[in-house]
C-alpha positions as CSV (number, residue, x, y, z in Angstrom):
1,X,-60.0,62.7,9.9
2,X,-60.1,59.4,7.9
3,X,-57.7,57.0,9.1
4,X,-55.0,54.9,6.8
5,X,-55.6,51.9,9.2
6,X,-56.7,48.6,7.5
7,X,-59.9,47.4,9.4
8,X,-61.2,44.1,10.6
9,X,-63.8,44.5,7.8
10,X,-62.0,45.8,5.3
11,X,-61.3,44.1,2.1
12,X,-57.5,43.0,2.9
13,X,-59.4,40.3,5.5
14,X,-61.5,39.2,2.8
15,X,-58.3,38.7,0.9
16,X,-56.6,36.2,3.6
17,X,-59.4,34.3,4.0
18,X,-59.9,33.6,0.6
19,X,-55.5,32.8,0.0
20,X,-55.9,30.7,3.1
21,X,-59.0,28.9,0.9
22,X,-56.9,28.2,-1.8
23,X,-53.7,27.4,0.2
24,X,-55.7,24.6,2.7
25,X,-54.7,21.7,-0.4
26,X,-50.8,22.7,0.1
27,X,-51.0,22.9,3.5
28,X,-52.5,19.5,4.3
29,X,-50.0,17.7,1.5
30,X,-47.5,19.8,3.5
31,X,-49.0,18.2,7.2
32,X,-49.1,14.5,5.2
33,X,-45.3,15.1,4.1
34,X,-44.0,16.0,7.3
35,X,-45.4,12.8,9.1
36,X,-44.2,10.7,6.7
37,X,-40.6,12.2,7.4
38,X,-41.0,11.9,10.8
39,X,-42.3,8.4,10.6
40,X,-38.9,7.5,9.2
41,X,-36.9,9.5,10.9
42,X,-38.5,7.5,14.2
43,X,-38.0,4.2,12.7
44,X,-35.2,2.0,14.7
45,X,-31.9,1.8,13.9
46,X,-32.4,-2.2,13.3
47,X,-34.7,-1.6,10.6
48,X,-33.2,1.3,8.5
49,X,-30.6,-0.7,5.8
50,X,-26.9,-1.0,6.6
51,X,-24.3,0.0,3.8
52,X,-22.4,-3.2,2.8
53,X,-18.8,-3.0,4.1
54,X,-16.1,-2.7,1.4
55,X,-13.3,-5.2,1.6
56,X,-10.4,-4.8,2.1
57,X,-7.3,-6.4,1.4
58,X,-3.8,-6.2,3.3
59,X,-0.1,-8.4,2.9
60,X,0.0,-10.2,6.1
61,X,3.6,-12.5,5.3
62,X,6.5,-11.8,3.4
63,X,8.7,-14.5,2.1
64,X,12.2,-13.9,0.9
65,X,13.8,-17.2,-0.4
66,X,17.4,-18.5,1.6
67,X,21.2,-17.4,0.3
68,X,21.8,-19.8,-2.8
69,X,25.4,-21.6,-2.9
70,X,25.7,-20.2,-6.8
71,X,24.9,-17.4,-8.9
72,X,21.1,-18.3,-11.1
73,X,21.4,-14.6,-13.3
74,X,23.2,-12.3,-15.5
75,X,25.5,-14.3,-16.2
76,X,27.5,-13.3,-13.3
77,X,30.4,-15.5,-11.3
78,X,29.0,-14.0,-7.5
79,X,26.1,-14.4,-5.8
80,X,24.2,-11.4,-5.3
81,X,20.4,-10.5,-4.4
82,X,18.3,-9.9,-1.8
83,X,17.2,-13.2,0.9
84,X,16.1,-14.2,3.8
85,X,16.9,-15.1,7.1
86,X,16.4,-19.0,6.7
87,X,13.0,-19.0,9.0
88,X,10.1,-18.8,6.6
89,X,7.5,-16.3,5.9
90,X,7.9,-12.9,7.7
91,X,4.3,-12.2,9.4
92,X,4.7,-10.5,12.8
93,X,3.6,-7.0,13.0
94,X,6.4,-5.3,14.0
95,X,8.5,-6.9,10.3
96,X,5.6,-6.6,7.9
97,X,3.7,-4.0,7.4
98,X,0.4,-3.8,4.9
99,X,-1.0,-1.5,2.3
100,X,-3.5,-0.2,4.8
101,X,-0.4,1.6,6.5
102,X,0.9,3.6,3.7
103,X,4.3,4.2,5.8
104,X,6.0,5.4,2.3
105,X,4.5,7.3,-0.7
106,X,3.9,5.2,-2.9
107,X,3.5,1.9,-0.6
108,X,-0.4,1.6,-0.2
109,X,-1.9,-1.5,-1.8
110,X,2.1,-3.0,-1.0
111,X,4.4,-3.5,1.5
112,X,7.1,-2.6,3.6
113,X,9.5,-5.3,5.2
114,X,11.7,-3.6,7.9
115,X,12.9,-6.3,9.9
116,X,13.8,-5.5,13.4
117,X,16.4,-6.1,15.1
118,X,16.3,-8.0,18.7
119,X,18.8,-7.2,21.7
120,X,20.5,-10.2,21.2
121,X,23.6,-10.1,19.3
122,X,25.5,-10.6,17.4
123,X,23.1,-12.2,15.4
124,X,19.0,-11.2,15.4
125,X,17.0,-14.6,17.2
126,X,13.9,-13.0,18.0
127,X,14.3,-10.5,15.6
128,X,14.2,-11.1,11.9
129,X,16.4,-10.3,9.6
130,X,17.3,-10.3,5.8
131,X,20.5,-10.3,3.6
132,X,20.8,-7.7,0.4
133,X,23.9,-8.9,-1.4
134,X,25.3,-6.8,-3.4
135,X,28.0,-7.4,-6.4
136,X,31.8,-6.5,-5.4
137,X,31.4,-3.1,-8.1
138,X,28.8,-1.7,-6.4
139,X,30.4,-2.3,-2.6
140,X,33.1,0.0,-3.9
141,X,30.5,3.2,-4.0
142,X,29.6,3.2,0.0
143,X,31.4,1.8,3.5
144,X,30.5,0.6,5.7
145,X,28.7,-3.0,6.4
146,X,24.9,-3.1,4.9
147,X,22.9,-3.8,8.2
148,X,20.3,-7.4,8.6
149,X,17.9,-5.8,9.9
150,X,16.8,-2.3,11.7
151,X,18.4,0.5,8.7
152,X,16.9,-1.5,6.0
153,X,13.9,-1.9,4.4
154,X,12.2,-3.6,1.6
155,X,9.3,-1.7,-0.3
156,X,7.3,-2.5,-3.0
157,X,3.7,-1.1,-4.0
158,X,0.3,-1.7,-4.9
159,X,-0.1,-5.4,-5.3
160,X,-2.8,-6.9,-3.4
161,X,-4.9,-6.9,-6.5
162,X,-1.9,-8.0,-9.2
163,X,-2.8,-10.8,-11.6
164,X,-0.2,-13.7,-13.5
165,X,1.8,-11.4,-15.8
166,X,1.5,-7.9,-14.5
167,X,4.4,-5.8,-13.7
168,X,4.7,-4.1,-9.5
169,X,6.4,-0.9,-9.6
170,X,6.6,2.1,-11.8
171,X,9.8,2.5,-13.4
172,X,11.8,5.7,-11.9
173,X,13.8,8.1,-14.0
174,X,17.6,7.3,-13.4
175,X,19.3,8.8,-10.5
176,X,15.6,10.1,-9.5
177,X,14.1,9.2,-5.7
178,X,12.0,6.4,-5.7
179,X,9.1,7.3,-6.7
180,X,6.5,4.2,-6.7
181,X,9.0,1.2,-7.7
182,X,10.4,-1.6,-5.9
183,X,13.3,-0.4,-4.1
184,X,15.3,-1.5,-0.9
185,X,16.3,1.5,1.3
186,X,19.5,0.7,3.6
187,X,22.0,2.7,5.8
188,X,25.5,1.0,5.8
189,X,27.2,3.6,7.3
190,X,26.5,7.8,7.8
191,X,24.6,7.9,4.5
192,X,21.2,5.9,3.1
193,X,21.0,4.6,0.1
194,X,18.3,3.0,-2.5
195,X,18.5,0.3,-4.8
196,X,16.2,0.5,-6.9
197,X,14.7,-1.8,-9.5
198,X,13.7,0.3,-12.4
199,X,12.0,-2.5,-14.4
200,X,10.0,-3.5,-11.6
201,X,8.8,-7.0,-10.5
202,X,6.8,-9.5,-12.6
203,X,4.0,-11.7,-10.8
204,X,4.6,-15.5,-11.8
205,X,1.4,-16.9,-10.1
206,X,-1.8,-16.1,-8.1
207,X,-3.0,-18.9,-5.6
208,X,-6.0,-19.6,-3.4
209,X,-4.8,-20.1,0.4
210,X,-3.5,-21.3,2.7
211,X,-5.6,-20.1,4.9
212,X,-9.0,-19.0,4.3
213,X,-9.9,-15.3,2.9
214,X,-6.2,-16.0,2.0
215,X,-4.4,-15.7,-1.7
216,X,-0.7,-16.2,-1.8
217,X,1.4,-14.3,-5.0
218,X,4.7,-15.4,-6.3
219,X,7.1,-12.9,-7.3
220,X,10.0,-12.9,-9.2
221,X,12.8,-10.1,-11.6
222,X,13.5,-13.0,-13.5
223,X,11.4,-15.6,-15.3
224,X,11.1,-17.4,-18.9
225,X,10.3,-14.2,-20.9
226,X,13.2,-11.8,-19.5
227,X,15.7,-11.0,-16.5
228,X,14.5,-7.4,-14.8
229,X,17.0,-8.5,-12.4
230,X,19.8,-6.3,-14.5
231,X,17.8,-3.0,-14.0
232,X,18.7,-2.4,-9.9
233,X,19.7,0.9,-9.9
234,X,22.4,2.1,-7.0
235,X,21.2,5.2,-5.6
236,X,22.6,7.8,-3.1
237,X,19.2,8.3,-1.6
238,X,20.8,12.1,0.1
239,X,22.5,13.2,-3.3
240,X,20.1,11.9,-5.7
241,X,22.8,10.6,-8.0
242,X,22.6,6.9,-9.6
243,X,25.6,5.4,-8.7
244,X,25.7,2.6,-11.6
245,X,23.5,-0.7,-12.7
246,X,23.6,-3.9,-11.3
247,X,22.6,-7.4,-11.2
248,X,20.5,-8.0,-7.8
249,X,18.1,-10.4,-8.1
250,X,14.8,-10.7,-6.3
251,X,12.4,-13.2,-5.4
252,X,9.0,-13.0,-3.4
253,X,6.5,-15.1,-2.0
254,X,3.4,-12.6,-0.5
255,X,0.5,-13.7,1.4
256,X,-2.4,-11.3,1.0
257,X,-5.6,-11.5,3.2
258,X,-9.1,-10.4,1.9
């Protein structure tokens, strides 16, 4: 009986031999390959190249300017916007926080101030705090006293990169949620509400310092070319309703570090 089994001398043998031949070329480019791989692969950690770090860029102080003795917009016979509380730039962790915190929707590249509130009272010491003043109209459409500090917060977006001229915040759709404008959010009572400025804020000026990686922006809803400070929108922040316009002026000095 002849068997089907492929010999040692059969031609198949004759056929590996010959494809192993003709492969040796590969083979050896293969061999070559796969040290250089492993050459670099073994290289230290000191010599391989780093990727360069991108910078980044963060608002480290907050500035609101003191309570003026007289009205400066509108036209208006009472005082009203949003100031400080007469000790200088806000920088302390626990008041500012930067665009790399994103706290709101909307905030990254920005800010939110929420000053907080100390134990001592009736008045915050070690606390900060900051006054939103609002005309005698829109006082009528909530009770209850707006808080200094804790239920109130100051919020405006992507600016760490704003030049002379260029308007912060997106304007938001009347009695809409806040969206990505400047807007302070503040609980005098049961219920929070937002004021919103729907024209935004304009930057006035761009500065190197004061300190070093350091640039410091100037803010302002009113300058030479128009008043945005008209545009605050009252907002029931739970209803979504706009509650009426108003003239709330605001003013800003940011430091950004790089």
């Amino acid at each position: 009986m002849t068997s089907n089994r492929i010999s040692s001398g059969s031609g198949f043998t004759r056929a590996l031999a010959h494809r192993a031949r003709r492969n040796f070329p590969l083979a050896v480019t293969a061999f070559v390959s796969t040290l250089a791989l492993l050459g670099v692969a073994s290289a230290p950690a000191s010599a391989m190249p780093k990727p360069t770090p991108t910078p980044t860029a963060s608002v480290t102080a907050v500035q609101l300017p003191n309570l003026p003795g007289t009205p400066a917009v509108c036209d208006v016979s009472e005082v009203t916007g949003l100031y400080g509380d007469g000790r200088g730039l806000a920088t302390d962790g626990s008041s500012v926080y930067g665009s790399a915190d994103g706290l709101i929707v909307g905030s990254r590249g920005g800010f939110v101030l929420e000053p907080v509130c100390s134990k001592t009272k009736p008045k915050p010491t070690t606390g900060r705090g900051m006054n939103l003043v609002l005309p005698a109209a829109a006082l009528t459409q909530f009770s209850g006293a707006i808080p200094e500090c804790g239920n109130i917060w100051l919020v405006v977006p992507g600016l760490v990169n704003a030049q002379p001229g260029d308007i912060i915040g997106v304007p938001a759709p009347p009695g809409s949620s806040t969206g990505n404008s400047v807007f302070v959010y503040f609980v005098p009572g049961a219920k929070v509400y937002n004021l919103v400025w729907q024209y935004g804020i304009r930057v006035l000026s761009r500065t190197s310092g004061p300190g070093i990686n350091q640039i410091t922006l100037t803010l302002s809803t009113r300058d030479s070319s128009s008043d945005l400070s008209d545009g605050a929108q009252l907002i029931d922040h739970g209803q979504g309703v706009g509650l009426g316009f108003y003239c709330v002026p605001l003013d800003l000095t940011v430091v950004v570090t790089q």
